[in-house]
Steps between C-alpha positions, in 0.01 A plus 500: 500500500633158413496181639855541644415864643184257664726245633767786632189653670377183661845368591797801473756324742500152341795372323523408132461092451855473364593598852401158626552290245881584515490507883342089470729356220418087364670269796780314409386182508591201301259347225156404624510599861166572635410829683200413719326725772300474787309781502241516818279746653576592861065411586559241743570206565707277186309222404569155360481585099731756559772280670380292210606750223798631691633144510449458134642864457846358693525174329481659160722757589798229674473262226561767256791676655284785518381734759146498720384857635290629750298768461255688677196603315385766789334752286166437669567626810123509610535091551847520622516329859716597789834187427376363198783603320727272823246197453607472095846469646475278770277272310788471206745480712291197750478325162889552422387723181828714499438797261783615301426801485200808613369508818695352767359678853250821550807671479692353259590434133739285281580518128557776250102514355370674815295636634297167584223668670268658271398777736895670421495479155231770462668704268619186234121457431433845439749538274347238304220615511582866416668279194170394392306790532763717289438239242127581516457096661386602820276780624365657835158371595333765696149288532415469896433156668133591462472541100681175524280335689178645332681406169521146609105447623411672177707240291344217751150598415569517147670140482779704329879353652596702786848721473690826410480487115391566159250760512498467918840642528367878571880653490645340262447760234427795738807660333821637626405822532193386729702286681702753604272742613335216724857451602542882626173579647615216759291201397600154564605225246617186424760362244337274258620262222373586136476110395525491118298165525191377376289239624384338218851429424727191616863441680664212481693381839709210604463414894849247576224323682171501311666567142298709297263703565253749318340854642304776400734838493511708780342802416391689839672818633643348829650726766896494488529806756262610790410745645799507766708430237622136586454255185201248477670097487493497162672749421789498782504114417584573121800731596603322725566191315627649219814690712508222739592290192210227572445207238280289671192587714321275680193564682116362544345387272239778613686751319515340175170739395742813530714350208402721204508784727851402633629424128351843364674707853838333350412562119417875606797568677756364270564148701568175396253341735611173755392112424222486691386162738140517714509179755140360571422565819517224784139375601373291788255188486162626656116342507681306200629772275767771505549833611772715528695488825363820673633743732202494717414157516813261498772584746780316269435811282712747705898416509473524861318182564796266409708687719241464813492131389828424498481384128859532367567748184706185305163280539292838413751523205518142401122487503453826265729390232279191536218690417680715237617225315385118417819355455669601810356223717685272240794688513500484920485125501769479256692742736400474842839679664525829242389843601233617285717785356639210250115451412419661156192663489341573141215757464324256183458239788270689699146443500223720335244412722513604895753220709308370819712592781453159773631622851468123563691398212778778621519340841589176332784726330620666836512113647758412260680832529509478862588150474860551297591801799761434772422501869716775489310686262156387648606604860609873306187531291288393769656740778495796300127414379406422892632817600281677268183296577507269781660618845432141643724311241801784506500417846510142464815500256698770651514315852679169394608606127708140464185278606263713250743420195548140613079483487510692179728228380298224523455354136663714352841501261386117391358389171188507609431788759200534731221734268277568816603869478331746248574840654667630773180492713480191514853509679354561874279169497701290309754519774346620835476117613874487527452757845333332807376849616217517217524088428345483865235740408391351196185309409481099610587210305369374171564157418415363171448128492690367817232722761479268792674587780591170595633442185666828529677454853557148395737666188660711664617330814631263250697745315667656800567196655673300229503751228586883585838607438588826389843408396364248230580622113256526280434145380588309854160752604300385207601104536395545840133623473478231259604248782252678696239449243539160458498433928169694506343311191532736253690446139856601469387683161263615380484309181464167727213666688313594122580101379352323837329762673282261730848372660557857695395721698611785260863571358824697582390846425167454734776457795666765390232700466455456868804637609497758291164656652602437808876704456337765276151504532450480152439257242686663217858610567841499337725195570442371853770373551704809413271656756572272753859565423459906553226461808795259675437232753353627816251734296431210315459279820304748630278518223403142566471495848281818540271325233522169720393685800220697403 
């Protein structure tokens, strides 16, 4: 018997190669498009390097009028969880990564390089590897998981590296015709790789983001087929790329030790092999180094957590390409309006070494995000996120829609708009002082440098005796707490207060600093006088009075 006779044996209903390769022809795509992939595991929950890479995956793809996949990589089915392959989708779709083709629902596939789910394409990797092993390249491994195991503490003990090779690789010269008696009398096997490479010997590899590199050869026997006949990941990742047309993988930098393996899988089978790009991963500041951000320790690892946070996917977005690369901070300020689609990421300005990922630094972001939305958009974003999270604040803007945009509104579409909101958390307090129900039931009054309550009554019984009006603009309201100011002792400005500070009492914004605890029980708000505005004059008179007659 033959090597083909073997493979027929081991696989008799699997296709010739040719099969697929005419059934996946070369996209027609214009000159230097990029075909990227995300290509998860459905093991739980998607974490922030992986939004990471699918974002770079999308950008490369868009720029380069070329397509971004999603596929499933699902052949371990042991660490599959119950809607993991639904929580890849909803996070790329939260983060507006629209695939252009693969998966698109549990159910549901686009594009003409299906199936995206490795799970259904069973019988394309056998016929692969049938391929192989009628070429005498691969061979069944019959060795159970306990000579495997005694192999490797024997090869501990001895210092000697630990693996399936060499002299260690029991079946690879059992010979057909043993093979295939093992193979009749019912014993089970594996499909292994015969790597043709040495160790002693070099490759030569160039990352698109660490340049060149230099490894040993792979030369151990991996498992390309187990024992229930799904493919390992390196193998079903191989074929997979190769018919899905893929010229640019990106992926952890974790993975960049399975490069001489990867390179020899494509080299075996006849493949020109993708560019290859492994991202450092993101780290986090702790006891005053770095670590990796980890799924059991940091929250912000798992997708989720900006969601529950209220932390938009554009400030998300607009942070990571931060991260990804150094010149796109320059490139925001010199374009504060554009969408980051017109951003051009390049792979050779990434860095090498692992980015620190600053949750306060992204807050800063999310500010200025936040800060450029309508109060249209705000009151949306904030209503759909409250209804998700926070029963309290859905109730509070559904009941008077009109008076929660005109809130939302404050500060915003002006040159320079409030920046007191960094997610859509922070939504419920920054307005729940504009409803007497829970302004009534909130804390007492902190005054900052005006705290006597003389002083205090004496303020503002001037100011609704001389001073309130509610129909006042703008500036007629200003010019008048400054004619306050000046009855009460204080400086007009502030400036005059810093020159001759022993001539008042304080300045302007210690007045209104008064009335601005007393309206909102706060000492940091938006624009009081747009509040004042919204609140209208009897809230606002009764504001005052309640606070005079306490």
């Amino acid at each position: 018997m033959d090597y083909k006779e073997l493979a027929d044996l081991i696989f008799p209903n699997a296709k010739e190669i040719s099969y697929y390769e005419e059934l996946y022809p070369e996209r027609n795509l214009s000159e230097g498009a990029k075909v990227t992939r995300f290509a998860p595991s459905p093991t739980g929950f998607v974490h922030i390097g992986s939004l990471f890479v699918s974002l770079i995956d999308k950008k490369l793809a868009k720029q380069s009028n070329g397509t971004f996949l999603l596929r499933v990589e699902d052949t371990d089915q042991k660490r599959e969880v119950e809607g993991g392959v639904q929580g890849i989708l909803d996070a790329l779709k939260d983060f507006g990564l629209q695939v252009d083709e693969g998966v698109v629902s549990e159910k549901e596939e686009i594009g003409k390089y299906g199936p995206y789910l490795q799970s259904k394409r069973k019988e394309i990797y056998q016929a692969y590897a049938k391929d192989l092993i009628s070429k005498g390249l691969a061979y069944p491994c019959f060795c159970t998981a306990e000579e495997i195991e005694e192999k490797r503490l024997t090869q501990e003990n001895a210092k000697i590296r630990p693996g399936y090779y060499g002299v260690w690789a029991k079946c690879r010269n059992l010979g057909i015709d043993n093979m295939v008696e093992k193979i009749n009398n019912g014993e089970k096997y594996i499909i292994r790789l015969k790597s043709p490479g040495r160790e002693d010997k070099k490759i030569k590899h160039h990352d698109l983001i660490r340049g060149n590199i230099e490894f040993p050869e792979n030369d151990q026997d991996i498992v390309i087929i187990k024992a229930d006949g799904l493919p390992t990941y390196h193998f079903a990742h191989a074929i997979d790329d190769h018919l899905m047309k893929v010229t640019h993988v990106i992926r952890g930098d974790e993975w960049i030790s399975s490069v001489p393996l990867h390179i020899q899988l494509f080299q075996v089978l006849g493949f020109k092999p993708p560019k290859y790009a492994h991202i450092a991963p993101l780290m986090k500041e702790e006891d005053g180094g770095k670590r990796k951000i980890s799924k059991r320790k940091d929250p912000e690892a798992a997708v989720s957590y900006y969601h529950k946070e209220g932390i938009p996917e554009d400030a998300v977005t607009e942070y990571l390409l931060n991260i990804a690369n150094s010149n796109f901070e320059e490139w925001r300020r010199a374009n504060p309006e554009k969408s980051t689609d017109e951003f051009e990421l390049a792979l050779n300005k990434m860095g090498v070494s692992g980015a620190l990922f600053d949750i306060v630094k992204l807050l800063d972001v999310s500010k200025n995000v936040i800060s450029k939305y309508s109060k249209e958009k705000i009151y949306e974003d904030s209503l759909k996120w409250a209804k998700a999270y926070d029963a309290e604040l859905k109730t509070v803007l559904e009941n008077d829609k009109d008076y929660a945009i005109r809130i939302l509104g404050i500060e915003r579409g002006i040159e320079k708009p409030r920046k007191d909101i960094a997610k859509l958390s922070d939504i419920k307090y920054s307005m729940e002082y504009m409803y007497d129900d829970i302004f009534d039931k909130q804390s007492n009054y902190e005054f900052q440098k005006v705290s006597d309550e003389k002083e205090i009554k004496q303020i503002l019984e001037k100011y609704v005796e001389n001073y309130f009006d509610i129909s006042d603009d703008k500036q007629m309201w200003f010019d008048k707490m400054k004619d306050l100011a000046e009855e009460l002792g204080y400086a007009r400005e502030v400036k005059l207060f810093k020159k001759e500070p022993e001539q008042y009492k304080g300045h302007i914004g210690d007045i209104s600093m008064v009335l601005r605890v007393v309206i909102t029980k706060r000492q940091n708000t938006p624009d009081l006088y747009e509040i004042m505005q919204i609140l209208g004059k009897e809230k606002v008179q009764k504001r005052i009075n309640n606070y005079l007659n306490k």
